[in-house]
C-alpha positions as CSV (number, residue, x, y, z in Angstrom):
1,X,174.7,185.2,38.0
2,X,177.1,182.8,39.3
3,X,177.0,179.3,38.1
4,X,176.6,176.7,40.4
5,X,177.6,172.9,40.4
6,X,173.7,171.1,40.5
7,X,173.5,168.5,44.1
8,X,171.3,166.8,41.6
9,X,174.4,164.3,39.4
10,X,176.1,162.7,42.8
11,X,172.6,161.9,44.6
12,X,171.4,160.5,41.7
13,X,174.8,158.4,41.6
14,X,174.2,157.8,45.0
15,X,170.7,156.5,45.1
16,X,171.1,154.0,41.7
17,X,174.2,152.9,44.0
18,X,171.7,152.3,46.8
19,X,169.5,150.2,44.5
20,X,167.1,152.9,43.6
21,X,167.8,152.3,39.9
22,X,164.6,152.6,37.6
23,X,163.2,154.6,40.1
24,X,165.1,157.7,40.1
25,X,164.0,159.9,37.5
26,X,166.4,161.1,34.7
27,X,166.8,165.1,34.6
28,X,170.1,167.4,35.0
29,X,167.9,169.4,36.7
30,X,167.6,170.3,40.2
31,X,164.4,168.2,40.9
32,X,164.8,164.4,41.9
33,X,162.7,162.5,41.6
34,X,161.6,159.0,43.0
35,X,159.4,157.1,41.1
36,X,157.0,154.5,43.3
37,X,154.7,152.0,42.9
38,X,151.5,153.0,44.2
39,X,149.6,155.9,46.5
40,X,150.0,153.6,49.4
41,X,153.8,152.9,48.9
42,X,154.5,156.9,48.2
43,X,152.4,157.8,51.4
44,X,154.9,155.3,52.9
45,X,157.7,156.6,51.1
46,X,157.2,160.3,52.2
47,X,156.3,159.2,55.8
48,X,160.1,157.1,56.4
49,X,161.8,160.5,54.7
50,X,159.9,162.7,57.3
51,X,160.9,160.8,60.3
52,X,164.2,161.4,58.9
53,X,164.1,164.8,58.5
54,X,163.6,165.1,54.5
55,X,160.9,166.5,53.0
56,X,160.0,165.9,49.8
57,X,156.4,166.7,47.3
58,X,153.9,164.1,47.1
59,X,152.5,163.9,42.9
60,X,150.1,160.8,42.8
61,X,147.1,161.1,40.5
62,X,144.9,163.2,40.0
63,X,148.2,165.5,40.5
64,X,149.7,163.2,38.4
65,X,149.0,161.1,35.4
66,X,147.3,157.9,36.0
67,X,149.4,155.2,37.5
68,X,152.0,157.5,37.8
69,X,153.1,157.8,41.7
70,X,156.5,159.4,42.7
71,X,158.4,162.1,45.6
72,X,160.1,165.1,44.1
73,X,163.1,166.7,46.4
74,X,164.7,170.0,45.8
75,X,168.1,170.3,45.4
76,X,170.7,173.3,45.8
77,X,174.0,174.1,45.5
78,X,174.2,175.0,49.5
79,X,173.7,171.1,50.3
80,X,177.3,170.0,51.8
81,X,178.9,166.7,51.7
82,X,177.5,165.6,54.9
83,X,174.0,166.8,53.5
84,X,174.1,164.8,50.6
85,X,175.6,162.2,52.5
86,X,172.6,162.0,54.7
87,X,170.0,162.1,52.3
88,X,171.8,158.8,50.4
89,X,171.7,156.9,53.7
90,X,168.3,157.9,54.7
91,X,167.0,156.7,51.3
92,X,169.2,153.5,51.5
93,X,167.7,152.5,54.7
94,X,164.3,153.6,54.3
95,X,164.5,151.2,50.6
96,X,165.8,148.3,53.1
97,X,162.7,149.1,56.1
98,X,159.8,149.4,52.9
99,X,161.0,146.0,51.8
100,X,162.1,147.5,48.3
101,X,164.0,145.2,46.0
């Protein structure tokens, strides 16, 4: 098995850069998280990623606990520089287009 650097430690630098703070998840693992407010702002959340091309899992309740509302992506150790670029960028404007603060 050949070990890997994880995507997961310069996106998450990326997106508390990008203002995302409290609302990216803390794991070393390759899930990210980002946590939102409420079913209507992840719906909205997922929607601006999709037009962008990123795809992430929806987990509001009853998927998830109650009042708990957030968009896991998958990362790999394939994703390039300009990959993980994109996805930072993408996030940071679709944080400024919500309205998040």
């Amino acid at each position: 098995i050949r070990s890997e650097p994880l995507a997961t430690p310069p996106l998450k630098a990326g997106l508390i850069d990008a203002g995302y703070g409290d609302h990216v998840h803390r794991s070393d693992r390759q899930i990210l998280s980002v946590v939102t407010e409420s079913d209507a702002a992840t719906v909205a959340f997922r929607d601006a990623c999709v037009s962008r091309g990123i795809h992430g899992s929806v987990f509001v309740p009853p998927a998830a606990p109650e009042g708990r509302h957030f968009v896991r992506f998958s990362c790999h150790a394939e994703l390039s520089e300009a990959d993980l670029s994109r996805f930072v960028d993408s996030l940071r404007e679709i944080r400024v287009s919500l309205g998040w603060t």
